[in-house]
C-alpha positions in Angstrom: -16.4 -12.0 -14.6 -16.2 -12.7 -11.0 -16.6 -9.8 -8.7 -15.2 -10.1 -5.1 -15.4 -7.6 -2.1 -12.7 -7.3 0.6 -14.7 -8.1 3.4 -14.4 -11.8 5.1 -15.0 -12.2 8.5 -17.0 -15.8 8.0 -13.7 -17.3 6.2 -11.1 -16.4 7.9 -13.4 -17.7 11.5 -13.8 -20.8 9.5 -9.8 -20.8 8.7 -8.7 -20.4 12.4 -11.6 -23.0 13.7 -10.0 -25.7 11.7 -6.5 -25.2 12.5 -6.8 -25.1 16.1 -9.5 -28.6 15.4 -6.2 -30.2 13.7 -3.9 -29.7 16.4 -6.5 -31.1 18.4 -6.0 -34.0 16.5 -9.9 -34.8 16.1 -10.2 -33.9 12.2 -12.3 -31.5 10.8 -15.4 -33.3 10.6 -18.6 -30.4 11.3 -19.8 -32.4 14.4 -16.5 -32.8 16.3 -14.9 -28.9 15.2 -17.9 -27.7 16.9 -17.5 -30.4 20.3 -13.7 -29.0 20.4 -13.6 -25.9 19.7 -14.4 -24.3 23.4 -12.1 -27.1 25.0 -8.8 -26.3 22.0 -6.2 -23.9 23.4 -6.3 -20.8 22.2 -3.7 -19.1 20.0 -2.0 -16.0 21.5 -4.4 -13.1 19.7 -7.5 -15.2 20.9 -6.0 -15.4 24.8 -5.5 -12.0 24.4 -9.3 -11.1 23.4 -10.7 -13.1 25.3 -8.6 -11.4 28.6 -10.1 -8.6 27.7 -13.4 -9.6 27.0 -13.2 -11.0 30.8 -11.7 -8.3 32.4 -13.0 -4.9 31.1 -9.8 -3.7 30.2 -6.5 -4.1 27.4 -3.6 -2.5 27.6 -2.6 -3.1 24.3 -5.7 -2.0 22.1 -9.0 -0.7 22.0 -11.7 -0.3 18.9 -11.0 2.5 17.0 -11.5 5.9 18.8 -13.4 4.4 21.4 -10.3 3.7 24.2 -12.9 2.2 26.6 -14.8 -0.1 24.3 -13.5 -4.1 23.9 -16.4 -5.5 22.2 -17.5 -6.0 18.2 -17.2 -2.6 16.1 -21.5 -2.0 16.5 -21.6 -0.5 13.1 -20.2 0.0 9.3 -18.1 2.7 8.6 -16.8 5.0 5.7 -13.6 3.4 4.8 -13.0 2.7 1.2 -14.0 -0.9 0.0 -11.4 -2.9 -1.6 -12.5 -4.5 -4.7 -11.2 -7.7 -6.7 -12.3 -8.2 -10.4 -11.7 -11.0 -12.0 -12.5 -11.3 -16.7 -12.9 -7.7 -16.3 -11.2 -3.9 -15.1 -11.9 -2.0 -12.4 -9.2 0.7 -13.9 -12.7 2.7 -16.1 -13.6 3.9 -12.6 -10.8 4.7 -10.8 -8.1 7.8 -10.8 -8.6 10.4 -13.7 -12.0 8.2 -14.1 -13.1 8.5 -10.3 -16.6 10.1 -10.5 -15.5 11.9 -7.1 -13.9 14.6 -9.5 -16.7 15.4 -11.3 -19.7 17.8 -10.0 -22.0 16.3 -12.9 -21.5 12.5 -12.0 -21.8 13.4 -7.8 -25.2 15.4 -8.5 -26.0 12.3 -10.8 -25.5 9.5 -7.7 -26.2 12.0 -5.0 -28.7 14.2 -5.8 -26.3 17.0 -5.0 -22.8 17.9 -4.8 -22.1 16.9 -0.8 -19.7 18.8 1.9 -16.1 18.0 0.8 -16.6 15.5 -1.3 -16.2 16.7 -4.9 -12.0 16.0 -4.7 -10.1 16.9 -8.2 -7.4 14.6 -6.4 -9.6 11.4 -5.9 -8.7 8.2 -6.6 -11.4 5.6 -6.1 -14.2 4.6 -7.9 -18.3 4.7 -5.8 -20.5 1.4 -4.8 -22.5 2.1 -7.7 -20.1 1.9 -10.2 -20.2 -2.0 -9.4 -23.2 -2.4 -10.9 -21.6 -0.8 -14.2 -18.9 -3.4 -14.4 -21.3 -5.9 -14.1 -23.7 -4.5 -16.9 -20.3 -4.2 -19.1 -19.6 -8.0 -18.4 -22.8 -8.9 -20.2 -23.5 -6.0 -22.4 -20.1 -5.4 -24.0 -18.0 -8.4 -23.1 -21.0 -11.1 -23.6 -20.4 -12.6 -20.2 -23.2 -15.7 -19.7 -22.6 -15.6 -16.0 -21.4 -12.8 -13.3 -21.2 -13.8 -9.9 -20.8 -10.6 -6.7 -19.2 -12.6 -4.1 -19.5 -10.3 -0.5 -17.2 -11.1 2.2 -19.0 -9.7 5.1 -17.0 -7.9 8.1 -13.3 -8.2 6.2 -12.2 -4.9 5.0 -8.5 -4.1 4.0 -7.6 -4.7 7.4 -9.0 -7.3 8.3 -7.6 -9.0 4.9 -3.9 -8.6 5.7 -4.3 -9.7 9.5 -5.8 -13.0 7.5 -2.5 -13.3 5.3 -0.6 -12.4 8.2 -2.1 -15.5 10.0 -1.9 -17.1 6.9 1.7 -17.0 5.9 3.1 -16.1 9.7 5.0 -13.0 7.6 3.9 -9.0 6.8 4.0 -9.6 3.4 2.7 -6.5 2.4 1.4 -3.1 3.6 -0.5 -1.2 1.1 -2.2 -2.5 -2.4 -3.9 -5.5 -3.7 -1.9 -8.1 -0.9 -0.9 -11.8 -1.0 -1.1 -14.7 1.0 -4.6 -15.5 0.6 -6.4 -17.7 -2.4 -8.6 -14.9 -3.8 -5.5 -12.3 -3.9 -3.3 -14.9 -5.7 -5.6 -16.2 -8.1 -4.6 -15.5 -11.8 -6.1 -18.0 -13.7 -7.7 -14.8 -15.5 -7.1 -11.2 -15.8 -7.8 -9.8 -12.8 -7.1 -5.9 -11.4 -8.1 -4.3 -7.7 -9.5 -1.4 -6.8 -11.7 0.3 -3.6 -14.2 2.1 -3.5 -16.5 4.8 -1.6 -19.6 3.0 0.0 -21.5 5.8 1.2 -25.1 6.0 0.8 -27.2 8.7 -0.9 -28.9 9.2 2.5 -29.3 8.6 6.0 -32.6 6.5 6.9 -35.5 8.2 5.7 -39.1 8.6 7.3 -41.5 7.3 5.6 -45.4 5.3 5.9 -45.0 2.1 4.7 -48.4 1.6 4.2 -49.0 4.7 2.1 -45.5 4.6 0.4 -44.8 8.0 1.3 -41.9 9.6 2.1 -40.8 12.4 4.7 -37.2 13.5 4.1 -36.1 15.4 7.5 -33.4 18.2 7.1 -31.8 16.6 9.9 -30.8 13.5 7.7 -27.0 13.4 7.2 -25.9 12.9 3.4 -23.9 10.5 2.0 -20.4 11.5 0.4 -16.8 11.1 1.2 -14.3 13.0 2.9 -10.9 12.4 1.4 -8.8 14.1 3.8 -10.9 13.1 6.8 -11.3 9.2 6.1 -7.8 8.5 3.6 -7.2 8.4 -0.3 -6.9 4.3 0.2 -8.3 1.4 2.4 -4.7 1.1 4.1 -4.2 4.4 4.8 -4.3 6.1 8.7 -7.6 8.3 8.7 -6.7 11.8 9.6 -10.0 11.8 11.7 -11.0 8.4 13.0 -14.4 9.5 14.2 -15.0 10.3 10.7 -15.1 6.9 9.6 -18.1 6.3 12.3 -20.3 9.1 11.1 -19.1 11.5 14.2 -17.2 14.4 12.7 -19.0 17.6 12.8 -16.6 18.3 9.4 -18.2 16.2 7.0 -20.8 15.0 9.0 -21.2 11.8 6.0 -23.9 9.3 6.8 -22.3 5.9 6.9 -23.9 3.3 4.6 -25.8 0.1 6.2 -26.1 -3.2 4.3 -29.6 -2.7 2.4 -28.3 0.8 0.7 -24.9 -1.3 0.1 -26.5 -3.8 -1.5 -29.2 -2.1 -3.9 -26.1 0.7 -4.9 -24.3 -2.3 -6.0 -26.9 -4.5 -7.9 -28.6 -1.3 -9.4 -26.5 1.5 -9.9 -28.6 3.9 -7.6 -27.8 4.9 -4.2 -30.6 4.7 -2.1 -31.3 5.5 2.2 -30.1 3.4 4.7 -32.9 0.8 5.7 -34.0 1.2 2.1 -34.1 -2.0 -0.4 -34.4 -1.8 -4.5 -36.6 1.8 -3.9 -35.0 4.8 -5.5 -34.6 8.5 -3.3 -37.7 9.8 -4.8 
């Protein structure tokens, strides 16, 4: 079963690279992409940027809620994860299955049932359960090999501005997509899903030395806001400043890379700055 996650940024840099390198008419040999890639023209979205970048200023966008930022989003954010399974069936952990409508399974990954987040109406499975349909893959469907492929920076929207590219259409709007290899593949059952990447924490204090740990009351919890953030990855968050861990609502922390990645390989949630160590 092969596992992929929605989130691409390295690809679809690599994708644009060579096509401007081809109308350059040098190839795509490594050495001579990287010796013409400053002098290429740029495409229209890239002119664009890089006006901005230069000038302090775009008239036609900003990052998220911020109207006077231009640069890189600085951080992660709440919203939902898509999620492409390939041998195997995302469909256990999603909908009536979501763990989001049960108080048992959110004390279970939390600790604790957090603010607005138990959701009878929820429709997306958590990070952790990941780590479930990977166990199921070997333990129940005697899978030899299971690979987690993460595509870091792409999320839903990032995804369909690659097909967009890609095909030169808007192909889609909502769901799995097309347009790109991994959305088209069916060489095997495959299904999509998304899911809620919060951690079970904020960073904690601690002494590394000593291994212990101070938990301040001040640490925001992780959880999910359904009617802050959006029911899907494609859908218009009611609050935008939710998604960046800034509503005083649901003040949910918003999950960094090492609580990602143990919730994912281990099934347990785990603080922000926190690698393969449980909350207690």
């Amino acid at each position: 079963m092969r596992i992929f996650f929605s989130v691409i940024l390295c690809w679809l840099v690599s994708s644009v690279s060579s096509k401007v390198v081809a109308q350059d008419g040098t190839g795509d040999a490594p050495d001579r992409a990287l010796a013409n890639e400053v002098a290429a023209p740029l495409d229209a979205m890239a002119a664009l940027q890089r006006n901005a970048a230069a000038e302090k200023r775009a008239s036609w966008g900003h990052w998220g809620n911020r109207p006077n930022s231009y640069h890189g989003w600085t951080n992660h954010t709440n919203r939902l994860v898509p999620i492409y399974v390939y041998g195997g069936d995302i469909a256990a952990y999603m909908n009536e299955n979501s763990c989001y409508r049960s108080s048992f399974e959110l004390i279970r990954i939390y600790g604790k049932v957090p603010i607005n987040t138990l959701d009878d109406q929820a429709t997306y499975a958590d990070q952790t359960d990941v780590y479930r349909l990977q166990r199921r893959a070997v333990e129940d469907a005697g899978k030899k090999f299971v690979f987690l492929v993460v595509f870091d920076g792409m999320d839903w929207q990032t995804t369909q501005a690659a097909a967009i590219y890609q095909t030169g259409t808007i192909a889609y709007t909502e769901g799995r997509g097309t347009g790109l290899r991994f959305q088209d593949y069916r060489s095997m059952d495959s299904s999509f899903g998304y899911f809620v990447a919060s951690p079970y924490d904020s960073e904690l204090k601690g002494n590394v030395n000593t291994q212990a740990v101070e938990v301040s009351a001040s640490i925001k919890s992780g959880g999910y806001d359904r009617k802050l953030g959006g029911e899907f990855p494609w859908s218009v968050p009611t609050d935008p400043s939710y998604l960046i861990g800034r509503s005083e609502v649901s003040p949910h922390a918003v999950a960094d890379s090492a609580s990602t990645a143990t919730a994912m390989t281990t099934g347990v949630k785990t603080f922000n700055g926190s690698i393969n160590i449980a909350p207690d």
